[in-house]
N, C-alpha and C positions, 0 to 999 in steps of 0.2 A: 746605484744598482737598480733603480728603475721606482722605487717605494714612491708612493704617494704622500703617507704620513709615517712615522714613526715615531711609539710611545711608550708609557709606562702605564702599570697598570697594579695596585692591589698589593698588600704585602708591609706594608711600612708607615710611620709616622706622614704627618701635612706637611711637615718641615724637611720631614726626611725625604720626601717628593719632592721638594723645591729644588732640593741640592741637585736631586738624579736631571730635573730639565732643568737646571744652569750647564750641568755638563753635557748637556743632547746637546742644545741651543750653543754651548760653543765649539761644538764638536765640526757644524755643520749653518753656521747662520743663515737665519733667515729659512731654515728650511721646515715647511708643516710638524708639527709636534702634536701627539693628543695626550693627555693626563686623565686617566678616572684612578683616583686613590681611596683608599678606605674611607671610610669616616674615624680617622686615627688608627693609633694600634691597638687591636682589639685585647680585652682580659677574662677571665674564663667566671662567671657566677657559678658559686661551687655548689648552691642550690639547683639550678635550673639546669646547670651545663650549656649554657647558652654563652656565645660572644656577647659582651656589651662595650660599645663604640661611643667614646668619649666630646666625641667633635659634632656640636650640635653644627643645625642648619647656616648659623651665621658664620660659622668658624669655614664652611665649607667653599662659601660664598668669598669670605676674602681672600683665601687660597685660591682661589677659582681664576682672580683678579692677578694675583701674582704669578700665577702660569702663564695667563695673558698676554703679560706685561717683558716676560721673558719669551713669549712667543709661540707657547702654543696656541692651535686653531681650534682644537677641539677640548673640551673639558664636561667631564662628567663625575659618577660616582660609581664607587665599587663595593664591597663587603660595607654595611653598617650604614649605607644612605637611603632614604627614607625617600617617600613621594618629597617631603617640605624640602629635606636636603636639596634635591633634584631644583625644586620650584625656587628656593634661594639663590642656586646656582646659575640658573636662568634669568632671573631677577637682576643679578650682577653683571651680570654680562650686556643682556640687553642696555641695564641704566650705560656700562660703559660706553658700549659702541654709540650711543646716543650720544655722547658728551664729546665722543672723538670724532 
């Protein structure tokens, strides 16, 4: 229908993301995907009222590898990622495309 990419975004588990772009990517192979997912599923500090986001920087970075790997082109972060998240995610990616 004309989309350049089409993606997921925010709302769910890193695992729970993987499953959503298995099903994009076979929905439509080969075709651009992007992924920015939380930093996990967020739980509520009952002091602060604040989210806190269980999936640190390295966790976001192998995720990041496995969206890849299944096809998407774009990857980022959404609710709960940090500058470092970001910098790991980047990190990952660049090591990979080097290696490929």
């Amino acid at each position: 229908m004309g989309a350049t990419l089409v993606g997921a975004n925010c709302g769910t588990t890193l695992a729970n993301m993987e499953a959503v772009v298995k099903e994009y990517a076979a929905t439509v192979p080969d075709f651009p995907l992007w992924v920015k997912p939380n930093a996990g599923f967020p739980r509520m500090d009952i002091e602060t009222e604040q989210g806190i986001y269980d999936m640190g920087p390295e966790d976001m970075a192998e995720y990041a590898l496995k969206y890849m790997e299944l096809g998407a082109k774009v990857v980022g972060g959404c609710c709960g990622n940090t500058p470092e998240h970001v910098a790991a995610i980047a990190k990952a990616v660049k090591k990979q495309s080097i290696v490929n």
